[in-house]
C-alpha positions as CSV (number, residue, x, y, z in Angstrom):
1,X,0.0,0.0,0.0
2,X,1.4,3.3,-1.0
3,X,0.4,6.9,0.5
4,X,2.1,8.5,-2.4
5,X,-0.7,10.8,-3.9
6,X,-1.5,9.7,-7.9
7,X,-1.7,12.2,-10.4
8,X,-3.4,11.9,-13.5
9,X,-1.0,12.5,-16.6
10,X,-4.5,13.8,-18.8
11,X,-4.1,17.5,-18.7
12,X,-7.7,19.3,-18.0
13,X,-9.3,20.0,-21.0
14,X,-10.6,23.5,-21.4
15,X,-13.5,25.1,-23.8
16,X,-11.9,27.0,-27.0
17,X,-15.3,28.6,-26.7
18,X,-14.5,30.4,-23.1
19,X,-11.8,33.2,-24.5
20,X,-13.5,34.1,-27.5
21,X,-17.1,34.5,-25.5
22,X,-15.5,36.5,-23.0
23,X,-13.4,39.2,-24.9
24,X,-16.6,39.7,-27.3
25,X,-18.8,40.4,-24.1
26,X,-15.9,42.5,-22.8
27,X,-15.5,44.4,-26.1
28,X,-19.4,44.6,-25.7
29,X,-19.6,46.1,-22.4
30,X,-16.8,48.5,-23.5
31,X,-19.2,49.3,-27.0
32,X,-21.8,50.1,-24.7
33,X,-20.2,51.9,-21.9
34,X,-18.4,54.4,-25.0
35,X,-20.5,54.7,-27.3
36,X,-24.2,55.0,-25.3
37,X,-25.1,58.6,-25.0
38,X,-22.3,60.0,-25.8
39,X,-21.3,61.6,-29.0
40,X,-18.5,59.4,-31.0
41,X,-16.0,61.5,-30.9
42,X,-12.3,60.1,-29.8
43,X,-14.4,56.9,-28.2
44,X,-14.5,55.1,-31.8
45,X,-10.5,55.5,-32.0
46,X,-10.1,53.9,-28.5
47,X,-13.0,51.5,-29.4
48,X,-10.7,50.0,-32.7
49,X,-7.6,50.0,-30.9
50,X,-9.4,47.4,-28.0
51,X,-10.7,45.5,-30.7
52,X,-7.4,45.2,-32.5
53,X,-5.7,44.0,-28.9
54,X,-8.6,41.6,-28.4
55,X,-8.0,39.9,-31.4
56,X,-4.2,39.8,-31.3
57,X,-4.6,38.2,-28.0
58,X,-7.0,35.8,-28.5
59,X,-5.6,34.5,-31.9
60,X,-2.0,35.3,-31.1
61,X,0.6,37.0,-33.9
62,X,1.8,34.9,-36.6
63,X,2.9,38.1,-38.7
64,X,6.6,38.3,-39.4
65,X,8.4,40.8,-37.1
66,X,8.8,43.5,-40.1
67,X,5.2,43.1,-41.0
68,X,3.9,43.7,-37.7
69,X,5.8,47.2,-37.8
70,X,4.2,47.5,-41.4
71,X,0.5,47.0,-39.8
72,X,1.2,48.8,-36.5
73,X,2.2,51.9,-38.4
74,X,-0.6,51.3,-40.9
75,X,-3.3,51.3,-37.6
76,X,-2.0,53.5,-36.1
77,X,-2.3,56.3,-39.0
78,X,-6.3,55.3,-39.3
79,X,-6.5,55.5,-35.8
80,X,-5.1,59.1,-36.0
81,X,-7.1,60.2,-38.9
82,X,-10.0,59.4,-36.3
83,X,-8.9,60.9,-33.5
84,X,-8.5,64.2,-35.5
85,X,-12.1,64.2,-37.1
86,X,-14.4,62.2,-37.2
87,X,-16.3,62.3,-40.7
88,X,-17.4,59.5,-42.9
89,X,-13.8,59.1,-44.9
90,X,-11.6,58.9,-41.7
91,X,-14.7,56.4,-39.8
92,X,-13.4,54.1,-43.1
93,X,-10.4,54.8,-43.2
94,X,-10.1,53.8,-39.6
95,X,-12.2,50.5,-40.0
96,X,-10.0,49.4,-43.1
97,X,-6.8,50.0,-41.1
98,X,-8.0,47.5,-38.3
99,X,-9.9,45.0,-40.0
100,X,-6.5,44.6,-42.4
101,X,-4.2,45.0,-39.5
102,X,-6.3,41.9,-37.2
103,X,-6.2,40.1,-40.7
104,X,-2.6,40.3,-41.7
105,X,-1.3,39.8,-37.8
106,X,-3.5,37.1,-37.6
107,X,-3.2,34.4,-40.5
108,X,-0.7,32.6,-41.7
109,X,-0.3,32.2,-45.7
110,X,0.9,35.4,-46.9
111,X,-1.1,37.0,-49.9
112,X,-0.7,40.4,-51.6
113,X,-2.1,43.9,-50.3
114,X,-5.0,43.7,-52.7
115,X,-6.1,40.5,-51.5
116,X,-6.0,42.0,-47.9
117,X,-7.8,45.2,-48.6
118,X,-10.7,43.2,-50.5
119,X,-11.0,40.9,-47.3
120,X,-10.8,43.8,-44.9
121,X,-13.6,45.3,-47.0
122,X,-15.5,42.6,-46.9
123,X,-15.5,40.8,-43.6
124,X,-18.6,43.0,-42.4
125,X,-20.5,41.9,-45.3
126,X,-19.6,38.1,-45.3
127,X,-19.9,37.8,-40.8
128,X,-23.7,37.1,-40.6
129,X,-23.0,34.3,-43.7
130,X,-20.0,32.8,-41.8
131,X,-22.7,32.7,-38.6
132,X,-24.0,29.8,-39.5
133,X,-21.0,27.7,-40.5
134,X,-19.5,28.9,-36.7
135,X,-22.5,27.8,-34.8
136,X,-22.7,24.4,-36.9
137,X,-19.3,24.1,-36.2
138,X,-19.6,25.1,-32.2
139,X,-22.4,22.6,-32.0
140,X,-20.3,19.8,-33.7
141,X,-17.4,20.7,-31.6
142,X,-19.7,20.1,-28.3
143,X,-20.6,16.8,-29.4
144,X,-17.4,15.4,-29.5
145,X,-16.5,17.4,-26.0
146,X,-19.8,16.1,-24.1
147,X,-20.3,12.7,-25.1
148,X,-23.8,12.7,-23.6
149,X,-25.0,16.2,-25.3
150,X,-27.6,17.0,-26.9
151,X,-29.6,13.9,-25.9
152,X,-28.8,14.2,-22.7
C-alpha cells in the first residue's frame, strides 16, 4: 500500500469557446459603456484599438516581425485620422486599417495587399454568412467534447 498521492497524466481540457465568448462580451460592455449617450468623438478610436488587442490576443501573432511594424504603423495612421475628425472618410479609413491589421497579424499564408484590402472590405458583409458555419461548427465541436450532449 502506497500513500504516495496519484496524479493523473491527462491534462484538463478546457472550452476554445470560453476566450472568445469573454473578450466579445468585454468588447461589448466597453461598445456600450463608450458609445451610449455620448457623442462618438475620440471613443470610436479607442474602441478599434481594443478590438485590434482583443484579437491579437485571442488569436495570437503569426505576422513576421517586419510586417507587424508595417500594420502597427498602418493602424495607427487610421487610428489618428480618427482621433482628428471624425467624418465619414476617416470612420473608413479607420475600420479598413484594423480590419487589415487583425487580418494580416493574424493568418498565416501570406497574400498580396489587394487580396488584404478586398477581405478587410469585406468581412462585415460576409460575418452574418460565416454565422451559420461557426454555430454548426460550435455545435459539432460540443458533441465530440460532451459525449452525452444534446440527448442528454
Amino acid at each position: 500500500m502506497s500513500i504516495a498521492a496519484t496524479t493523473n497524466s491527462e491534462p484538463a481540457r478546457s472550452n476554445p469557446l470560453i476566450l472568445p465568448l469573454i473578450a466579445a462580451t468585454g468588447c461589448a460592455a466597453l461598445a456600450d459603456w463608450l458609445f451610449y449617450g455620448w457623442w462618438v468623438g475620440i471613443s470610436l478610436a479607442l474602441f478599434y484599438g481594443v478590438i485590434s488587442a482583443v484579437a491579437i490576443a485571442v488569436n495570437g501573432v503569426r505576422a513576421q516581425r517586419r510586417v507587424q511594424f508595417i500594420m502597427t504603423s498602418i493602424l495607427l495612421a487610421g487610428l489618428i485620422a480618427l482621433v482628428e475628425q471624425v467624418d465619414t472618410l476617416s470612420v473608413i479609413l479607420a475600420s479598413l486599417a484594423t480590419a487589415s491589421f487583425v487580418l494580416v497579424m493574424t493568418t498565416h499564408e501570406p497574400s498580396s495587399w489587394p487580396r488584404r484590402l478586398f477581405e478587410a472590405a469585406t468581412v462585415p458583409l460576409r460575418g452574418p454568412f460565416q454565422l451559420i458555419s461557426d454555430v454548426i461548427g460550435a455545435l459539432r465541436h460540443m458533441t465530440t467534447l460532451t459525449p452525452g450532449w444534446p440527448s442528454g
